[in-house]
C-alpha positions in Angstrom: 92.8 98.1 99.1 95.2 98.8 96.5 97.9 96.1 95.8 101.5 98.1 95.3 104.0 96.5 94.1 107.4 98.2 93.1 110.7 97.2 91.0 114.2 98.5 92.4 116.3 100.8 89.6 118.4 97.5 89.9 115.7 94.7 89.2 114.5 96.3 86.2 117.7 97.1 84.8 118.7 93.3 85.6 115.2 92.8 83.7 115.6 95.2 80.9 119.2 94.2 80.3 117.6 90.4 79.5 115.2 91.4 77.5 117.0 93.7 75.3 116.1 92.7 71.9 112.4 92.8 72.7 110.6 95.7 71.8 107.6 95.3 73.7 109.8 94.5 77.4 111.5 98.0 76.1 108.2 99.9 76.1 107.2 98.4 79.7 110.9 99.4 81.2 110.6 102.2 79.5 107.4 103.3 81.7 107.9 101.4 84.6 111.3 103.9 84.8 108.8 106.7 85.0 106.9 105.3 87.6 110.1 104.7 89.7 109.0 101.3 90.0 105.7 100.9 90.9 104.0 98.1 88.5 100.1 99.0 89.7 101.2 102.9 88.0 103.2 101.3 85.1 100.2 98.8 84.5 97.6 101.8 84.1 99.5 103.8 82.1 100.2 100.8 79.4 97.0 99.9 80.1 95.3 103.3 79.4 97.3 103.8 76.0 96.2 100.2 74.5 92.6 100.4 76.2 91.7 104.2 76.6 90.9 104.6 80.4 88.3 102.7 82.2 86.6 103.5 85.5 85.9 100.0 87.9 83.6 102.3 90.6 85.4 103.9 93.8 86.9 100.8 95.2 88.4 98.8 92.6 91.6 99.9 90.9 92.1 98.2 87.1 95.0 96.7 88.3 93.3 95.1 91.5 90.9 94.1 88.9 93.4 92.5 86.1 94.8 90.7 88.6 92.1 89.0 90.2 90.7 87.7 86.6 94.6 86.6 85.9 94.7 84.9 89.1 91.8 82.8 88.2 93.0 82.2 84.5 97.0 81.2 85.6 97.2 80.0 88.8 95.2 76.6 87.7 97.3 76.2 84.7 100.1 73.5 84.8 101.4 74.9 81.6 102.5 78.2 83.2 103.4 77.2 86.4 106.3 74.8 84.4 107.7 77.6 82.3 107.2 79.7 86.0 109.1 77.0 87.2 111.8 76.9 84.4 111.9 80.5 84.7 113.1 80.7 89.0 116.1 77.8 87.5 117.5 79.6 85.4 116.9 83.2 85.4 119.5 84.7 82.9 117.6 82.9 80.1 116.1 85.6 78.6 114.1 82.7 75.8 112.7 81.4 78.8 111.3 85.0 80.4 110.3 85.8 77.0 108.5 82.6 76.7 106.4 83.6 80.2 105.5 86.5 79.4 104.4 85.4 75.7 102.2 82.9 77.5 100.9 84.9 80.2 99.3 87.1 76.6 98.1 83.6 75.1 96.4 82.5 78.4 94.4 85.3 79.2 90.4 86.3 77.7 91.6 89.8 78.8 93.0 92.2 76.1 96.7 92.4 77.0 99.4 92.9 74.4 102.9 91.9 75.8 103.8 95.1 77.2 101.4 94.8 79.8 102.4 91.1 80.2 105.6 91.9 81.1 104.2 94.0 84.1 102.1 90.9 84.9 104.8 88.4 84.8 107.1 91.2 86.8 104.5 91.2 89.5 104.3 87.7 89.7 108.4 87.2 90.0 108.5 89.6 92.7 106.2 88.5 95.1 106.2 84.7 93.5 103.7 82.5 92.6 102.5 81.3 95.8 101.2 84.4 97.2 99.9 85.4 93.7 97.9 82.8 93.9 97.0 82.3 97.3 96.1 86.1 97.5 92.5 86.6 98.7 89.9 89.1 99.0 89.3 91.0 101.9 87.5 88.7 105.2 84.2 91.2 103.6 84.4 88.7 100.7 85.5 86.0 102.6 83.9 82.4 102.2 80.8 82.4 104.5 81.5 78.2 105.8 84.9 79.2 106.8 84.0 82.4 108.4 81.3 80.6 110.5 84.3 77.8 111.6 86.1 81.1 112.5 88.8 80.8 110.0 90.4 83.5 108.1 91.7 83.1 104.6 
């Protein structure tokens, strides 16, 4: 199941526009404009040129992959959620999207540089933090006690 998420020409020039004096946002606007959007496409590709290109079997995309490990590193961390939180109050402050997506690199054990952050955080402000985190794995995956109650996650 992959997870597709994609940008409007108009959210990432709003984006881009912000972030204009950092080099790394540049290079991720840069390629998400090639994708037309689509952050799973633009994380790959950034991905791929930092990483080389890595094969997670049939089912499993690297980006399904990233963010599940994310998920588990982020969503549990007060720290982030606050500058999140900053972040959604004021949302011209480009110090304080700079400041998210700097943290997002400093948080994680993967290898991300901030270009790929930037992707990250871009997924996360689209679909917002409470279905980032609240995402779950298909029912396959599901935890066995609350499939046995009959409840779905």
């Amino acid at each position: 199941m992959a997870i597709e998420t994609e940008l409007t020409t108009s959210e990432i020039n709003e984006k881009q526009q912000l972030l204009q004096n950092e080099s790394f946002a540049q290079e991720a606007f840069t390629t998400l404009k090639q994708y037309d959007g689509k952050l799973d496409e633009t994380f790959d590709k950034l991905w791929t040129e930092v990483n080389g290109l890595q094969s997670f079997g049939p089912q499993k995309s690297l980006w399904e992959v990233t963010l599940k490990v994310i998920r588990q590193e982020l969503c549990g961390n007060e720290g982030f959620r606050g500058k999140l939180s900053e972040y959604i109050k004021k949302p011209p402050d480009a110090a304080l999207l700079t400041a998210l997506i700097i943290s997002v690199v400093q948080l994680t054990t993967l290898p991300i540089n901030p270009a790929i952050a930037t992707i990250i955080v871009l997924h996360i402000l689209k679909i917002g933090i409470g279905i980032f985190c609240e995402y779950t794995e298909p029912v396959a995956n599901a935890d066995p006690i609350a499939a046995k109650q009959g409840k779905t996650p």
